[in-house]
Structure formats: C-alpha cells, structure tokens
Jmol script that loads the backbone (N, CA, C; Angstrom):
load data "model"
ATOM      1  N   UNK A   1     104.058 106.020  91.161  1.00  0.00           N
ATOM      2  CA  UNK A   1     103.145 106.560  92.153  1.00  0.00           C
ATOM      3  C   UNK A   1     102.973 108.047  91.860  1.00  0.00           C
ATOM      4  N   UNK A   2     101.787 108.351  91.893  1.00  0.00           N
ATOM      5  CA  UNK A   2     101.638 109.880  91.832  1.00  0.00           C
ATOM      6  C   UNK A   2     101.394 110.566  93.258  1.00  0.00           C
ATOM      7  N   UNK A   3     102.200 112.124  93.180  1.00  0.00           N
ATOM      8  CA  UNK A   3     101.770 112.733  94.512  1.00  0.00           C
ATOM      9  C   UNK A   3     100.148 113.177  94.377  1.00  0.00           C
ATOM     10  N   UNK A   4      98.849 113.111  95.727  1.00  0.00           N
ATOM     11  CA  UNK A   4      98.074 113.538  95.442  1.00  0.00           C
ATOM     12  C   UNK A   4      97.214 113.902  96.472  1.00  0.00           C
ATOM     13  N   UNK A   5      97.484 115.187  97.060  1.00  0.00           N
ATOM     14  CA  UNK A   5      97.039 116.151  97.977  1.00  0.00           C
ATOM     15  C   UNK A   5      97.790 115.443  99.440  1.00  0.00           C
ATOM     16  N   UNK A   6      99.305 115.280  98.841  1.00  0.00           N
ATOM     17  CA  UNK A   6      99.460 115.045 100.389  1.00  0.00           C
ATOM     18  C   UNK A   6      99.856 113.367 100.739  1.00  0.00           C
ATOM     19  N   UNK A   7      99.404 112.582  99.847  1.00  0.00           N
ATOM     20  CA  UNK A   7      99.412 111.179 100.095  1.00  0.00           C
ATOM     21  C   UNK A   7     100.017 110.459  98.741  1.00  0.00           C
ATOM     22  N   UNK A   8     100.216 109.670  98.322  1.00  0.00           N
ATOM     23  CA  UNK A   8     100.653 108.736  97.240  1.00  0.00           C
ATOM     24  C   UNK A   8      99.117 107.830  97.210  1.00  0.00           C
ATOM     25  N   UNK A   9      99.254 107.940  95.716  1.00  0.00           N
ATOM     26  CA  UNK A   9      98.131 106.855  95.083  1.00  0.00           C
ATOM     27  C   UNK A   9      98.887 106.098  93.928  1.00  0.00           C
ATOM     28  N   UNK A  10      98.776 104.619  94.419  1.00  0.00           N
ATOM     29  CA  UNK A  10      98.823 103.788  93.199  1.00  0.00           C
ATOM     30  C   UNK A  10      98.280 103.894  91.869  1.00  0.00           C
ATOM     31  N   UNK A  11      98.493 104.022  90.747  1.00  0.00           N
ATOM     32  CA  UNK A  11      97.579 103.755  90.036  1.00  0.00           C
ATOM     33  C   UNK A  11      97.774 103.053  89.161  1.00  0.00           C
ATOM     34  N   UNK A  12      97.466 101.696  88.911  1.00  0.00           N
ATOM     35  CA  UNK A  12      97.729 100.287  87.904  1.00  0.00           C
ATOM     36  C   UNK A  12      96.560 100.055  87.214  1.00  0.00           C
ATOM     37  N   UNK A  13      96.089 100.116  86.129  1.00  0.00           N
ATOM     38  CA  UNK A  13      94.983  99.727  85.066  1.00  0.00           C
ATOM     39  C   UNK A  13      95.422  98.326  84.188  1.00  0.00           C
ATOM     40  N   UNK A  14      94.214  98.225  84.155  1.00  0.00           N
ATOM     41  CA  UNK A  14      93.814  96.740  83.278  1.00  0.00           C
ATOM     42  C   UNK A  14      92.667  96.955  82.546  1.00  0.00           C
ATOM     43  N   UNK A  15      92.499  95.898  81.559  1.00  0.00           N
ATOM     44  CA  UNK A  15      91.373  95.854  81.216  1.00  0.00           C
ATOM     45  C   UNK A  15      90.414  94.548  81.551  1.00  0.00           C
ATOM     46  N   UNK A  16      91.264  93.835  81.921  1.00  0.00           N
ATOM     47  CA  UNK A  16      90.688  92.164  82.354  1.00  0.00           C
ATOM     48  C   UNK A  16      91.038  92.234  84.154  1.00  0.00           C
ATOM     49  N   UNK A  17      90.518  93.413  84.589  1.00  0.00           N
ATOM     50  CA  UNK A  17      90.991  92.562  85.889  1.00  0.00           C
ATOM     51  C   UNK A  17      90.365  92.027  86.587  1.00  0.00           C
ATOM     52  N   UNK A  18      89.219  91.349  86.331  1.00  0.00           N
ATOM     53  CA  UNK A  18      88.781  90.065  86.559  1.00  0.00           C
ATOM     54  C   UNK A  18      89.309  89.108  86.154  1.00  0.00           C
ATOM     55  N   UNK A  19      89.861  88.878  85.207  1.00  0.00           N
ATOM     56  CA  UNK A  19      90.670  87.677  84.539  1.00  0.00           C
ATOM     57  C   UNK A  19      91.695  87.134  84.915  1.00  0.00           C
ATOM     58  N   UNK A  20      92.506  88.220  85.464  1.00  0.00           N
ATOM     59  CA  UNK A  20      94.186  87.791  85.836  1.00  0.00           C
ATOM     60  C   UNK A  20      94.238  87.040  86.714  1.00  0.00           C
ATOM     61  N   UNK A  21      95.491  85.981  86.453  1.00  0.00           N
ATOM     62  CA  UNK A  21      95.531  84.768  87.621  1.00  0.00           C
ATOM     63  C   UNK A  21      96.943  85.716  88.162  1.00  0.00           C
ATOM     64  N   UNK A  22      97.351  85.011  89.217  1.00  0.00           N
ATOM     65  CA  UNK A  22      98.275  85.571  90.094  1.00  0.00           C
ATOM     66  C   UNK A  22     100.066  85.612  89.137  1.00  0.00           C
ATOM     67  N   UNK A  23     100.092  84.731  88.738  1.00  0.00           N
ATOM     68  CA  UNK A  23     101.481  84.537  88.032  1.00  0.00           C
ATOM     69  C   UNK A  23     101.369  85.497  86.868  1.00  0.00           C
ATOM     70  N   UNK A  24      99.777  85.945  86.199  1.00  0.00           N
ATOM     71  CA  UNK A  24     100.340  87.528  85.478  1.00  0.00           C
ATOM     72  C   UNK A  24     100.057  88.812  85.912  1.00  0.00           C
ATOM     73  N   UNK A  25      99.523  88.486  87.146  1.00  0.00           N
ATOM     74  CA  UNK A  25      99.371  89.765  88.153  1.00  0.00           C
ATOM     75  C   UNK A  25     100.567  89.933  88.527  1.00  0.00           C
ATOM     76  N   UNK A  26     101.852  89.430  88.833  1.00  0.00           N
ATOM     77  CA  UNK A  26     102.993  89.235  89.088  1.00  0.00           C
ATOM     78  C   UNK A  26     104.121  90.090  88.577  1.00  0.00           C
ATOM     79  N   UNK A  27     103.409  89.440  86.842  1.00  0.00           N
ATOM     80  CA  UNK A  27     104.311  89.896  85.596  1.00  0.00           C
ATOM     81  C   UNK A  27     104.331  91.323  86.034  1.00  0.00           C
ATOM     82  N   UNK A  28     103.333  91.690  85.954  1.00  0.00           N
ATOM     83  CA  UNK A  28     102.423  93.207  85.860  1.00  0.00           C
ATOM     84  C   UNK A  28     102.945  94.267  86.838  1.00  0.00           C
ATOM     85  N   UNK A  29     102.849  93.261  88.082  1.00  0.00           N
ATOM     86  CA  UNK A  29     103.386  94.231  89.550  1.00  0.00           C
ATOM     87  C   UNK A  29     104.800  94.359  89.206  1.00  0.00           C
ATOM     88  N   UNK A  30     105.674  93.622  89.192  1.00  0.00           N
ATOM     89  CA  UNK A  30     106.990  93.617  89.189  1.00  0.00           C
ATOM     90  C   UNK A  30     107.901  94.790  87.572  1.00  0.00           C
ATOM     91  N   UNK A  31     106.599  94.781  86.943  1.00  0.00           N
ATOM     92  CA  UNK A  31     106.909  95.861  85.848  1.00  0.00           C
ATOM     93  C   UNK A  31     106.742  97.145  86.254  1.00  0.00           C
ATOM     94  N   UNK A  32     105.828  97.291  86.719  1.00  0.00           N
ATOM     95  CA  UNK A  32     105.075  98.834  87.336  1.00  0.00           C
ATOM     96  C   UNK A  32     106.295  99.200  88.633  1.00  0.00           C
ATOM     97  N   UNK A  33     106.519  98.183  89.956  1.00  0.00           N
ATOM     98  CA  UNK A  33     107.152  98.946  90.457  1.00  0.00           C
ATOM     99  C   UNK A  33     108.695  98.838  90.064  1.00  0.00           C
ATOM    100  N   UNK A  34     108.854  98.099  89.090  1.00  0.00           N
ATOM    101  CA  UNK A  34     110.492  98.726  88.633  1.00  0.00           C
ATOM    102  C   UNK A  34     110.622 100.263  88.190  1.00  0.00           C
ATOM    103  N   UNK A  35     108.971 100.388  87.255  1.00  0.00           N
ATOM    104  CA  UNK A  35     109.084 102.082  86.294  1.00  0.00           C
ATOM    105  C   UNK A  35     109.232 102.693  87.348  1.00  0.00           C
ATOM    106  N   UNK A  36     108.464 102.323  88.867  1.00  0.00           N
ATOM    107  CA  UNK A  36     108.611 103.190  89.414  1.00  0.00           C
ATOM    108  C   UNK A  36     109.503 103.803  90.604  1.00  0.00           C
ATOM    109  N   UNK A  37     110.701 103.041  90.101  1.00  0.00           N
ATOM    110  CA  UNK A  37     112.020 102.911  90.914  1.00  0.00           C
ATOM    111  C   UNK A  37     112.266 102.046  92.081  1.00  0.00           C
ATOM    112  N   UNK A  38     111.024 101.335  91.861  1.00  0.00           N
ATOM    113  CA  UNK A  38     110.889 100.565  93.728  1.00  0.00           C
ATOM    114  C   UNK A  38     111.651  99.166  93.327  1.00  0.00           C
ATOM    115  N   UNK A  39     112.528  98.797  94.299  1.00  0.00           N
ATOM    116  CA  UNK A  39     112.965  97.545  94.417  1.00  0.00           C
ATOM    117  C   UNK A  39     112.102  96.774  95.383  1.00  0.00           C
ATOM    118  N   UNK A  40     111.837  95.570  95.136  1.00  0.00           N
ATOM    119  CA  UNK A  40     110.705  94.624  95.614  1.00  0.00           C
ATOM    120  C   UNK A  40     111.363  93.210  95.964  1.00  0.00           C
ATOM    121  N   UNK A  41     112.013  92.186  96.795  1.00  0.00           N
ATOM    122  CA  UNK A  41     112.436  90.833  96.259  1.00  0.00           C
ATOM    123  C   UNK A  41     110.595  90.508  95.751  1.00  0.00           C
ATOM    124  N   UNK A  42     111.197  89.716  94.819  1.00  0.00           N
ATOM    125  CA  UNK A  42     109.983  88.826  94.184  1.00  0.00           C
ATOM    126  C   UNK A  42     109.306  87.708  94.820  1.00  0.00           C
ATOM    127  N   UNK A  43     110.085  87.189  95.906  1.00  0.00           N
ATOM    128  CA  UNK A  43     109.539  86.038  96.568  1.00  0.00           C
ATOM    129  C   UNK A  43     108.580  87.337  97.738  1.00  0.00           C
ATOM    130  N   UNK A  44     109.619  88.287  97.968  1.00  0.00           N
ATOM    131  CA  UNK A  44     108.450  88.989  99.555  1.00  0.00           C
ATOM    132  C   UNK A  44     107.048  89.770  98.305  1.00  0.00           C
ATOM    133  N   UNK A  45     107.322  89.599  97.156  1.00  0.00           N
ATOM    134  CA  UNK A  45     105.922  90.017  96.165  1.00  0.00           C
ATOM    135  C   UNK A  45     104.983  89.458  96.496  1.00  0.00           C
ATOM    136  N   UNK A  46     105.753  88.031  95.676  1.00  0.00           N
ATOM    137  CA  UNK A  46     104.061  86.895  95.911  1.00  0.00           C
ATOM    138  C   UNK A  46     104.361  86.444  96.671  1.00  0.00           C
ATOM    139  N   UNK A  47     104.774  86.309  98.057  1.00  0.00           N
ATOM    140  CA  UNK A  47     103.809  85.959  99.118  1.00  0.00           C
ATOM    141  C   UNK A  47     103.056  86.908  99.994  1.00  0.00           C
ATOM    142  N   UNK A  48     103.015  88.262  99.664  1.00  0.00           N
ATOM    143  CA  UNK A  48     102.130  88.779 100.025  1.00  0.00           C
ATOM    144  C   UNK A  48     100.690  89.042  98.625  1.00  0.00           C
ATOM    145  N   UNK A  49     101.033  88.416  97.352  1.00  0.00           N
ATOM    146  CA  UNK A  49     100.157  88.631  96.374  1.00  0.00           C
ATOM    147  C   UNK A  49      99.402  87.122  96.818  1.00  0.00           C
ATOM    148  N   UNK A  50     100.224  86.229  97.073  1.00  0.00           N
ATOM    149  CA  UNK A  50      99.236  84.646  98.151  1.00  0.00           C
ATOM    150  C   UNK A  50      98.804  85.135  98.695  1.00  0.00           C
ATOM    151  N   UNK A  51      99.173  85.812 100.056  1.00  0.00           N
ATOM    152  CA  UNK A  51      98.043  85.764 101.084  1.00  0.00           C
ATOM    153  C   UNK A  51      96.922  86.470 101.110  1.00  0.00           C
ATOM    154  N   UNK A  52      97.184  87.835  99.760  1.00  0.00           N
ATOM    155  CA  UNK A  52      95.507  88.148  99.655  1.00  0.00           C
ATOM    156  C   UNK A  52      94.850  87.179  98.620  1.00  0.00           C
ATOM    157  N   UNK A  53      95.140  86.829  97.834  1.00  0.00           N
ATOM    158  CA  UNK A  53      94.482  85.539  97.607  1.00  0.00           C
ATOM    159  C   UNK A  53      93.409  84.618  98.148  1.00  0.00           C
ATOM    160  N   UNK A  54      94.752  83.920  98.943  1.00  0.00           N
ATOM    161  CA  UNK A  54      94.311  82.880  99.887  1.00  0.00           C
ATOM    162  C   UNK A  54      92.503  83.728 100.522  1.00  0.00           C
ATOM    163  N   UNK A  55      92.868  84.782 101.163  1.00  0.00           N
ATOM    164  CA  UNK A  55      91.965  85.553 101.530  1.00  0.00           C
ATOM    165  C   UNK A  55      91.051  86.152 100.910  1.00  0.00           C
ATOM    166  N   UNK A  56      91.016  86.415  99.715  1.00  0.00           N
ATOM    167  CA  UNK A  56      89.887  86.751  99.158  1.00  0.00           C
ATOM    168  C   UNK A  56      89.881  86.470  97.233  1.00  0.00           C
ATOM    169  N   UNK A  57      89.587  85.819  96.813  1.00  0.00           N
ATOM    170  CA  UNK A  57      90.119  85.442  95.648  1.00  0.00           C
ATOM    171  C   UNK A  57      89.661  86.673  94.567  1.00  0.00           C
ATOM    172  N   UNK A  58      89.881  87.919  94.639  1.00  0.00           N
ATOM    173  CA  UNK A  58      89.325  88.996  93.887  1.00  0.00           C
ATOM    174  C   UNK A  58      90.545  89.982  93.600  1.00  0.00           C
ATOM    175  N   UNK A  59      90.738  89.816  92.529  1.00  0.00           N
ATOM    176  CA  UNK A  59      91.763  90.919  91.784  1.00  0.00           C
ATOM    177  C   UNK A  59      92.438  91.828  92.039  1.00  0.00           C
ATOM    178  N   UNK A  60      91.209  92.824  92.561  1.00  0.00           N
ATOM    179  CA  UNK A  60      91.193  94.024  93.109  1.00  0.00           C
ATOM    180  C   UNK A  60      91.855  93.935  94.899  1.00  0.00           C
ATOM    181  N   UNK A  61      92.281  92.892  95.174  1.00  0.00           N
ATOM    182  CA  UNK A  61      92.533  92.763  96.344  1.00  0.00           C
ATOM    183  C   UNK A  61      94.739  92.369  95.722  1.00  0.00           C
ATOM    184  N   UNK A  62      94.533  92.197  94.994  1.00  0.00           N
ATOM    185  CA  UNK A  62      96.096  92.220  94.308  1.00  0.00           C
ATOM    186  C   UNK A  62      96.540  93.791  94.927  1.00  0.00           C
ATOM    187  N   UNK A  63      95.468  94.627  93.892  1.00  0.00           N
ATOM    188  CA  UNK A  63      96.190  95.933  94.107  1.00  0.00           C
ATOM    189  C   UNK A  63      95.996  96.406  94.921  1.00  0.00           C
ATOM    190  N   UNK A  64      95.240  96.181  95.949  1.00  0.00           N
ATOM    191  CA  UNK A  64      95.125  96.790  97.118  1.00  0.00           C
ATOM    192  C   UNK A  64      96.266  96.655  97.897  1.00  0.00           C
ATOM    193  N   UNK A  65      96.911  95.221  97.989  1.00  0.00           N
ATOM    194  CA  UNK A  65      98.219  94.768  98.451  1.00  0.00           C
ATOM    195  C   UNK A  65      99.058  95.263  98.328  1.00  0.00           C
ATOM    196  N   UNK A  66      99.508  95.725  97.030  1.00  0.00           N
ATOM    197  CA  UNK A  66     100.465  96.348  95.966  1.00  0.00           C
ATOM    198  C   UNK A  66     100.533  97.741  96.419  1.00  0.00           C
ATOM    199  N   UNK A  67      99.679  98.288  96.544  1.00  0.00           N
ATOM    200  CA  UNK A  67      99.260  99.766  97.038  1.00  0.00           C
ATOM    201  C   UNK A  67      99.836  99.957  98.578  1.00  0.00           C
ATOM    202  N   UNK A  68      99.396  98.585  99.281  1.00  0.00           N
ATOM    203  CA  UNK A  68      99.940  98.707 101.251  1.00  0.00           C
ATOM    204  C   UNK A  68     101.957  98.658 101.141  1.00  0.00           C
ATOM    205  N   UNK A  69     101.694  97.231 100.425  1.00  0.00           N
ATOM    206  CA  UNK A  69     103.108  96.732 100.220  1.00  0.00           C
ATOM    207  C   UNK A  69     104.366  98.264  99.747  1.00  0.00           C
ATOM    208  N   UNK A  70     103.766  99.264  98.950  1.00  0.00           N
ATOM    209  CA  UNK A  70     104.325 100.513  98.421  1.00  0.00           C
ATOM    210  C   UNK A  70     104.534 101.510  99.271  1.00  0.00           C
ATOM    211  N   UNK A  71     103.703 101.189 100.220  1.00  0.00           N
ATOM    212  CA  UNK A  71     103.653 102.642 101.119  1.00  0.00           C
ATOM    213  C   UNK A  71     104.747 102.666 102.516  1.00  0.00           C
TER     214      UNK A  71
END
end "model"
wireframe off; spacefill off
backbone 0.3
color backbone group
C-alpha cells in the first residue's frame, strides 16, 4: 500500500484483467498482501472475492474488495 495525501491506495496491476477467473485473482491477492505485510485467512479472502462476484461478475470489482477488505 502506498501513503497518498493522507489515505492509503491499493495499487495491483494486470495486464488481463478482464481475463482473470477468481482462483488466479486469488493467487495474485494473497501474493500482494503478503509483500505487503498483511496477514489475510484465505478462506475470509475468497469469500469476500465470492461475494463480489456473485454480485457483479467484473474484475475490477476483485480489487475494489481487496482495497475495502485492506483498509
């Protein structure tokens, strides 16, 4: 996470992130917030990486999660 004017911003890049199914959006999350010292259980991961899913089947709604789930 970077500091930035005050607030924390995620910042996770891809180049397919339209492509990614949830089990390597997973891979991905659980790499990023180890670098970034955060302990996560993996089951409270994806089931909050399901329920935006379930809710909106768009990528970009992974990291949006990822981003709430961090803060």
């Amino acid at each position: 996470m970077d500091e930035f004017r005050g607030i924390y911003l995620t910042i996770i890049t891809t180049n397919n992130i339209d492509k990614l199914e949830l089990e390597q959006f997973l891979v991905i999350a659980e790499r990023n917030i180890e670098a970034e010292g955060f302990v996560i259980d993996k089951q409270v991961l994806l089931e909050v990486l399901e329920a935006s899913y379930d809710i909106e089947r768009d990528n970009r709604n992974y990291y949006k999660k990822l981003d709430e789930l961090l803060r």
